[in-house]
N, C-alpha and C positions, 0 to 999 in steps of 0.2 A: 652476159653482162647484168640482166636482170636479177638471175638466181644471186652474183656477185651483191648485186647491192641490197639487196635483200638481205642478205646473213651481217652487211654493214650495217645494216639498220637494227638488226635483232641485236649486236654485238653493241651496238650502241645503248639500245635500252638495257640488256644486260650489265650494262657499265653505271649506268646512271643507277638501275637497282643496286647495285654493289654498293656505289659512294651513298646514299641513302641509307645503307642497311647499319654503314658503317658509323653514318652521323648520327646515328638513331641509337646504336650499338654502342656505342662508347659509356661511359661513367657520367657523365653529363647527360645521356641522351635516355640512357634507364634512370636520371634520376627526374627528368623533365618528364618522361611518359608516366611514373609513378605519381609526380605532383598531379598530373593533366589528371588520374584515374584517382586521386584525392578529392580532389572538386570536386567532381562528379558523384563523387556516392555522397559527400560532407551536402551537395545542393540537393541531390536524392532525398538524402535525410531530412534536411531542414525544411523539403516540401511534404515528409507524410508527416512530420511532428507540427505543421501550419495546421496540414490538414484535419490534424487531431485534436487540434487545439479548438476549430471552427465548430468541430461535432460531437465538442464533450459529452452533451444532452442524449447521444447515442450510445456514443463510446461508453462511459461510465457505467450507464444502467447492463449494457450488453456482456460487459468486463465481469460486472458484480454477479450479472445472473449466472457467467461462466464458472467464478470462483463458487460460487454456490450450490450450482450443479455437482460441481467433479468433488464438492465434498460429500453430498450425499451419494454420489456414485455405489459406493460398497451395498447401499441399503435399496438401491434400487435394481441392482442384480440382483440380490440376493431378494426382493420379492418376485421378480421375472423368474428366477429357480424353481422359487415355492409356486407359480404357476398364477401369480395373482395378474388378473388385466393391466397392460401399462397404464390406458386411461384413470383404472381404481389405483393402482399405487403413486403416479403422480399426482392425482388429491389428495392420497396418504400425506405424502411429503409436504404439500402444500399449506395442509392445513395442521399437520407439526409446525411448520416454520409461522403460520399466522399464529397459534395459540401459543407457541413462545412469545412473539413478539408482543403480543398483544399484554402476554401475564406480565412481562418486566415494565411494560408501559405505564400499566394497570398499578402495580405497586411503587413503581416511582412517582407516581402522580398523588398517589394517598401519602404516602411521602413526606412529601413536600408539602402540601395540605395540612396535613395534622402537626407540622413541624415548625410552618410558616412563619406565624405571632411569636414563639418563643426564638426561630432564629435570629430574626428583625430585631427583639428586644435584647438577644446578645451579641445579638454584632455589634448594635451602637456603643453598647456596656464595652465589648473591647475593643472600638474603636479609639474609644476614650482613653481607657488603657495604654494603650497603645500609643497615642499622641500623648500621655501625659509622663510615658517612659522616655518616648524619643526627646521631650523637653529640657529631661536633666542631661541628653549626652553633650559634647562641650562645642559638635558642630551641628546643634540642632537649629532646625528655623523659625523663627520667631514667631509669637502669634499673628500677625500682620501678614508675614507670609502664607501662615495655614490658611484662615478668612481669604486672601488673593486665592489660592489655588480651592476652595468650595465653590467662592462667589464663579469663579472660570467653569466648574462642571454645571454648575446649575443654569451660567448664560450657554455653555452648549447643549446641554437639554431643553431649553424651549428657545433653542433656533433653529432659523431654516434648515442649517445644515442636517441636522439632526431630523430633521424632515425629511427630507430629501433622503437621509440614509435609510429612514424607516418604509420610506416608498422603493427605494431598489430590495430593501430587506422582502417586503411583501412579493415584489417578483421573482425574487432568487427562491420562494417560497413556495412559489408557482411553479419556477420548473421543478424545484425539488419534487412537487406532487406527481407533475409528468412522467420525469424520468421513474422512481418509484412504481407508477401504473407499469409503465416500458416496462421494467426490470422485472414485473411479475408477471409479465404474458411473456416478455423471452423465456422467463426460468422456469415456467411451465412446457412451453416446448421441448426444449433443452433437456427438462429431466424426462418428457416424455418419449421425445427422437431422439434425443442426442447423438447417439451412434449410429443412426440412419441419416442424420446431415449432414457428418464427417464423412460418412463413404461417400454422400454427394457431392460433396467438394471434392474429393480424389476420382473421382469419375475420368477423368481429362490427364489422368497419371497412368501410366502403366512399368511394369518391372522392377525394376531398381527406383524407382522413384516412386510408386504406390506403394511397395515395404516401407521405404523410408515416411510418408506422409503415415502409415501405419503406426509404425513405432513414435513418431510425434505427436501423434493422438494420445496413445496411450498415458506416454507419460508426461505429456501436462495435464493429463484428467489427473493420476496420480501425484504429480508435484504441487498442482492446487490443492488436490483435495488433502494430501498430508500435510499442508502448510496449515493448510484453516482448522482442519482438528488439533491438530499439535500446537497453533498457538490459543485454538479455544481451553486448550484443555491448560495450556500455561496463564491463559488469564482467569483463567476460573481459579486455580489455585493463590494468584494474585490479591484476587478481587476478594476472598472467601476470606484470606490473613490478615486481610490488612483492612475488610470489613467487621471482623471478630476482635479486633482492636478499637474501632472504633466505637463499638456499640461497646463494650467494656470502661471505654471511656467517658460513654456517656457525649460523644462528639453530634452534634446535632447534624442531622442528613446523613446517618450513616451507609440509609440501603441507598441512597441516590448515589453518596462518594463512591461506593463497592460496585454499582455498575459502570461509573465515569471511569475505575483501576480495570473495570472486563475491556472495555470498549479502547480505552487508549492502547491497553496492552497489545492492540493490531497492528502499531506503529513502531517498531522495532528501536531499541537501543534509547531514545527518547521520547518513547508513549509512557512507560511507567514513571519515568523521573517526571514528568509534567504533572502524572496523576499524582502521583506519592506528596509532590508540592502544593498541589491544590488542597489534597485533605490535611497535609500540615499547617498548612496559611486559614483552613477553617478550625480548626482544633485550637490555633495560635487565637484568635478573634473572638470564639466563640466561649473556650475555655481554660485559655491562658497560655503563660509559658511552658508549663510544666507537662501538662497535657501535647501541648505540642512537641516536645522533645519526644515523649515515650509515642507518639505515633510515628516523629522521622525514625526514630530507634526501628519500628514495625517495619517504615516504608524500605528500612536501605537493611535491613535480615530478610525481608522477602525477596529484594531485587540481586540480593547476594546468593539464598536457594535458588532464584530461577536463572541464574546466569551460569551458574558453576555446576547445579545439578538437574535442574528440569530440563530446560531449553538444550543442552546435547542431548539427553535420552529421550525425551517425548520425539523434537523434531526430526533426530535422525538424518535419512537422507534427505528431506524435504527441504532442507534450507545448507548446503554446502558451500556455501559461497562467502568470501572473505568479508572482514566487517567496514575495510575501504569500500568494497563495492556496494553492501547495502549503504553505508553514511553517503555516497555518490550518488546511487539510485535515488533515499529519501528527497536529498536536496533538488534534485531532477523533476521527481513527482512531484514536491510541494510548489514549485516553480509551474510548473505547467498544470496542475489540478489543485492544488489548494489541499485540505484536511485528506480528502478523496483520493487525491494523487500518493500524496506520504503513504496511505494506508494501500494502495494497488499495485505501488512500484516495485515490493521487494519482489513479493508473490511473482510478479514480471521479470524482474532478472532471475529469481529462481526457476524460471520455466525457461526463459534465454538459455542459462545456461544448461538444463536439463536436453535439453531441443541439442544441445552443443555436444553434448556425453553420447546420444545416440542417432549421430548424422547418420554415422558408416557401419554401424551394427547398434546391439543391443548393447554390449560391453563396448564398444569401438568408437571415440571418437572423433570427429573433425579432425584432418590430418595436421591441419597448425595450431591446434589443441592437445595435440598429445604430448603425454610425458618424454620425455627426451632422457635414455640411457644414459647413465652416468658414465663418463670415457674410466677406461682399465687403468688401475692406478699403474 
């Protein structure tokens, strides 16, 4: 009797697993368990993107010293080959990267200086210009209205607000110096162990999952470091054409504008048209219309050679990624880091998706990433 009820009772819970497997099992019940496993990574995500948001002041500096490193990568094997101490060739690099930085610093600063009194005295000249062109069109605003909108910037520069702005300015100034220090004591490390803290992180990996943490090292050292040469090397051609126009022009601040064309060109797809606008709107002020036209003429022949011919052949494999997903990523970064974020986010989907090409081999990606055989006609 007992054995009897006993197999009653197994037969019973087997029944109940059944109707459960089945309520679970149906089209409804896979489409319920997919939403339930929705939530769950969409609240996953939105706790590490909180998370990242709180410790920009880390994240950022730690980001850049990365993107830094794996661009100097090639040059710091290749002093390791030649036998040079790592401690001596990461001050090598160190102190390359200080005496660039310092010499662009250096000449944009004399610049601006020796440039200052004559900018000032053509700005106002084509300010005037300017407001005395806009007066003849037939929807222009009145003088009443110009004098309103002066007398409005002048009560907002010596008001409070305007205080208040200049005092968060001084502290966002603050951590800039911080993060900065950060960024140069990680990116020392970084080039000095880098490949010795990446095997410590895989320590806790073994077989099939240390290859793979293997192959993701690699090539995000190589998808960083061919993004940042490949677009230094497209904004240097930028900056170089459309600074050799400007000094032809006689455009006032021409080495400042020519570094503003290196520097935006980090921002893909809309760093150049922002720069090209800015040194057109000073050419426009400074030295008329005319002058402004043959510099936009400069700005949109250089963004046509680097769109059609530089940017595929410099970049290469470094940036495969369709121009939905960067215009997605910039918007993402600029949302959640500001100038910083635009400028880190591609470089990030570019290693996303890099990391995505060699989950399951070197050639082999992610099995819901692969190309899918076209069916036999």
């Amino acid at each position: 009797m007992g054995l009897f009820r006993q197999r009653t009772a197994t037969e019973v819970e087997l029944a109940d697993r059944s109707d459960r497997a089945r309520l679970w099992g149906d089209t409804f019940g896979r489409f319920a368990t997919r939403a339930l496993q929705g939530i769950i990574v969409v609240v996953a995500v939105a706790g590490v993107v909180f998370a990242m948001t709180q410790l920009t002041l880390v994240i950022i500096p730690v980001t850049i010293a990365l993107i830094l490193a794996s661009a100097f990568a090639p040059v710091m094997r290749w002093m390791r080959r030649k036998g040079v101490p790592s401690g001596l060739a990461t001050a090598g690099a160190m102190l390359a990267i200080a005496l660039a930085l310092g010499g662009v610093v250096w000449l944009v600063v004399n610049a601006v200086r020796s440039q200052l009194d004559e900018l000032v005295a053509q700005t106002s000249e084509g300010i005037d210009q300017v407001i005395d062109w806009v007066s003849t069109l037939p929807f222009a605003p009145t003088d009443e209205q110009i004098q309103q909108g002066r007398d409005a910037v002048v009560d907002f520069l010596t008001s409070s607000q305007f205080g208040s702005g200049a005092v968060a300015g001084a502290a966002a100034a603050a951590n800039f110096l911080t993060g900065l220090v950060l960024m140069l004591v990680v990116l020392f490390f970084f080039l000095k162990d880098g490949p010795r803290i990446w095997e410590f992180l895989l320590r806790p990996l073994e077989g099939e999952r240390y290859a793979r943490g293997k192959r993701i090292g690699r090539r995000t050292v190589d998808t960083l470091g061919g993004y940042v040469r490949g677009t230094a090397t497209v904004a240097l051609v930028d900056a170089v054409g459309i600074g050799v126009v400007l000094a032809f022009a006689q455009v006032p601040l021409a080495l400042p504008l020519s570094v503003l064309v290196f520097l935006l060109a980090f921002i893909p797809l809309v760093g150049a048209t922002v720069a090209g606008a800015l040194a057109t709107l000073v050419a426009l002020v400074a030295n008329g219309p005319v002058v402004a036209l043959v510099v936009l003429a400069a700005v949109v022949l250089v963004n046509q050679l680097e769109g059609n011919f530089l940017q595929p052949v410099v970049m290469g494999r470094s940036l495969q990624i369709h121009e939905l997903v960067i215009l997605i990523a910039l918007t993402v970064g600029t949302v959640l880091g500001g100038i910083v974020g635009a400028v880190l986010s591609v470089p990030i989907a570019a290693v996303a998706w890099g990391i995505v090409q060699v989950w399951d081999g070197e050639d082999r990606p992610a099995r819901m990433f692969r190309q899918k055989r076209p069916e036999l006609a």
